[in-house]
C-alpha positions in Angstrom: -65.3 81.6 -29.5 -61.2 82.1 -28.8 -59.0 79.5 -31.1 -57.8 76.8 -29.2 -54.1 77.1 -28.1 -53.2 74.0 -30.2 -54.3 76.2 -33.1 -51.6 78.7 -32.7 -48.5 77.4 -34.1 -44.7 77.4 -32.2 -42.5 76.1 -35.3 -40.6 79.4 -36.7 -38.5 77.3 -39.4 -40.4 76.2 -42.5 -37.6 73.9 -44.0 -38.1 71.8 -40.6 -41.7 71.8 -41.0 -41.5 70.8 -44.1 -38.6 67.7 -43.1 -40.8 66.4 -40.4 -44.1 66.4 -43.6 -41.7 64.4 -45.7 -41.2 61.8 -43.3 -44.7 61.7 -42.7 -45.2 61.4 -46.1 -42.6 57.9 -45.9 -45.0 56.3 -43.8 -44.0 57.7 -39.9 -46.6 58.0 -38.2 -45.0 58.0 -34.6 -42.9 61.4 -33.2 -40.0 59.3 -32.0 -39.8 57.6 -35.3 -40.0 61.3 -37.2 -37.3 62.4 -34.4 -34.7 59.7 -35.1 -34.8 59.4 -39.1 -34.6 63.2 -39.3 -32.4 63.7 -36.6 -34.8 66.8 -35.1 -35.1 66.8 -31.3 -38.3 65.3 -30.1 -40.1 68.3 -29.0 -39.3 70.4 -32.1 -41.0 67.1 -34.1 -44.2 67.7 -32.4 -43.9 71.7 -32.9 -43.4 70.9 -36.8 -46.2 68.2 -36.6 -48.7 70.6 -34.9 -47.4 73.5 -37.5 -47.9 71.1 -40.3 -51.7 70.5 -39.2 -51.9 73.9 -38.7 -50.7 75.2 -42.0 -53.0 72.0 -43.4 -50.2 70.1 -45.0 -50.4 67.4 -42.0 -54.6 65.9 -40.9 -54.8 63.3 -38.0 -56.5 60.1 -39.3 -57.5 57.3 -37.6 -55.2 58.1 -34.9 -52.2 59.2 -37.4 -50.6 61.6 -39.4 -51.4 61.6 -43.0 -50.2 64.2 -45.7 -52.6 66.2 -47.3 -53.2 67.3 -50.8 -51.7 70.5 -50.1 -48.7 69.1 -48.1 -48.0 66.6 -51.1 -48.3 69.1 -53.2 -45.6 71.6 -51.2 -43.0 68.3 -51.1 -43.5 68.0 -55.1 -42.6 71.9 -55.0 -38.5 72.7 -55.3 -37.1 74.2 -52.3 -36.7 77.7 -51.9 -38.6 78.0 -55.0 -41.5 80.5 -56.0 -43.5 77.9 -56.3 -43.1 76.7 -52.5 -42.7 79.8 -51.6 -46.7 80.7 -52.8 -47.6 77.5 -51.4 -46.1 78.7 -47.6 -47.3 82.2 -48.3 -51.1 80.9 -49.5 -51.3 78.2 -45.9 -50.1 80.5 -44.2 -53.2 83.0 -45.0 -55.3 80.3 -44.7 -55.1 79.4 -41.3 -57.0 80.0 -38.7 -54.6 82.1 -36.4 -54.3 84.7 -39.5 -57.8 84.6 -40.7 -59.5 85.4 -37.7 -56.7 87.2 -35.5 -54.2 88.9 -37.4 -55.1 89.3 -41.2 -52.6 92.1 -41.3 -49.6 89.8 -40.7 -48.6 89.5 -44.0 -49.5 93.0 -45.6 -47.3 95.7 -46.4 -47.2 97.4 -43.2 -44.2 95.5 -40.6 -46.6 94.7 -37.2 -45.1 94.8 -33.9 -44.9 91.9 -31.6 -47.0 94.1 -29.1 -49.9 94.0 -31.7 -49.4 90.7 -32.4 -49.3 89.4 -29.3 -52.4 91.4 -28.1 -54.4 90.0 -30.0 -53.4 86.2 -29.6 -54.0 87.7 -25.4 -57.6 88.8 -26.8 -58.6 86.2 -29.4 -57.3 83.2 -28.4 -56.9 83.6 -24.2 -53.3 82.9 -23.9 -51.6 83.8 -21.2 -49.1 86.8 -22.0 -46.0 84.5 -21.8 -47.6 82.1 -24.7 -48.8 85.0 -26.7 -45.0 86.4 -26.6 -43.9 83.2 -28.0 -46.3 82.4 -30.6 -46.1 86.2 -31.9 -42.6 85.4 -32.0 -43.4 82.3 -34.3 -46.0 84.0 -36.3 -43.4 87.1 -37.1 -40.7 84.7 -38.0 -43.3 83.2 -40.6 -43.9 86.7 -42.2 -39.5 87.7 -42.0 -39.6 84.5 -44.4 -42.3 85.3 -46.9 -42.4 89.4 -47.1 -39.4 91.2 -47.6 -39.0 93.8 -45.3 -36.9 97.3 -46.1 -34.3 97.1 -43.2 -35.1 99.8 -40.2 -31.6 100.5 -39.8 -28.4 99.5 -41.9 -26.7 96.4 -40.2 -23.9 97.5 -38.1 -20.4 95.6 -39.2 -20.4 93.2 -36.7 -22.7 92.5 -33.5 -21.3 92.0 -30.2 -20.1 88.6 -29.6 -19.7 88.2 -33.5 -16.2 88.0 -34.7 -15.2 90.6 -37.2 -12.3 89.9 -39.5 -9.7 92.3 -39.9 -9.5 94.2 -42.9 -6.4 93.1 -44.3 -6.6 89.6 -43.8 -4.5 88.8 -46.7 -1.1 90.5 -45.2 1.4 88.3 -44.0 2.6 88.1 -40.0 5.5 90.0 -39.2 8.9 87.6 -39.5 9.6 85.9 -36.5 12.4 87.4 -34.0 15.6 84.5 -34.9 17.6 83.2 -31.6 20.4 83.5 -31.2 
């Protein structure tokens, strides 16, 4: 039986996720509420909400949100620890989406989107547009848990970046006087 499109996460960013868990964790129970005390637009709230439940830090109960054990336990964790960093790394093998789709997601050999994606096509009957997007998601999850050896060195600056010039520090040339 495919996974349920719900199942498949859309949140990239794990320091949102784990904003919109903490403010479940206050007592919101509502996505506007979530939205306006944490400043997150509305849709991204329910992305985070739906990646929370995914990742099982976030259950539905009784019609709300409630934290779980493992969510309470990733908001006692420091940011940008080890610690939280095991607990993003161990959800994220745990759900559904990796265990029974792409268990090669985090392991030590880089998968494309292509493979990613054709297997959210096959497993979980999205439509090629959705699987492009949630591959994109689930590859943004591994970028921030498995470092990667870069495929090429970065170039100095990317078009449209601004690149500073090297001698910054030297002073403009004296202005012309009038006369």
């Amino acid at each position: 039986m495919p996974l349920a499109k719900r199942d498949i996460p859309q949140k990239e960013d794990f320091a949102v996720v784990r904003r919109v868990v903490a403010e479940v964790a206050t007592g919101a129970t509502e996505s506007d509420a979530i939205a306006r005390a944490t400043a997150i637009e509305l849709r991204h709230v329910d992305y985070a909400l739906q990646a929370g439940r995914v990742l099982g830090w976030l259950e539905r109960s009784r019609g709300a949100m409630r934290v779980t054990e493992t969510g309470r336990a990733l908001l006692l964790s420091r940011r940008e620890s080890a610690e939280e960093r095991g607990l993003i790394r161990r959800a994220v093998e745990s759900t559904a989406v990796v265990r029974q789709l792409v268990p090669w997601l985090l392991g030590p050999v880089r998968p494309t989107r292509a493979d990613v994606e054709a297997a959210l096509v096959s497993g979980a009957a999205l439509a090629r547009s959705t699987a492009t997007r949630r591959a994109q998601t689930l590859l943004s999850w591994r970028r921030q848990l498995v470092a990667d050896p870069p495929d090429e060195p970065e170039p100095a600056a990317r078009p449209g970046q601004l690149q500073l010039p090297l001698f910054a520090n030297v002073p403009p040339p004296p202005k012309k006087r009038r006369r």
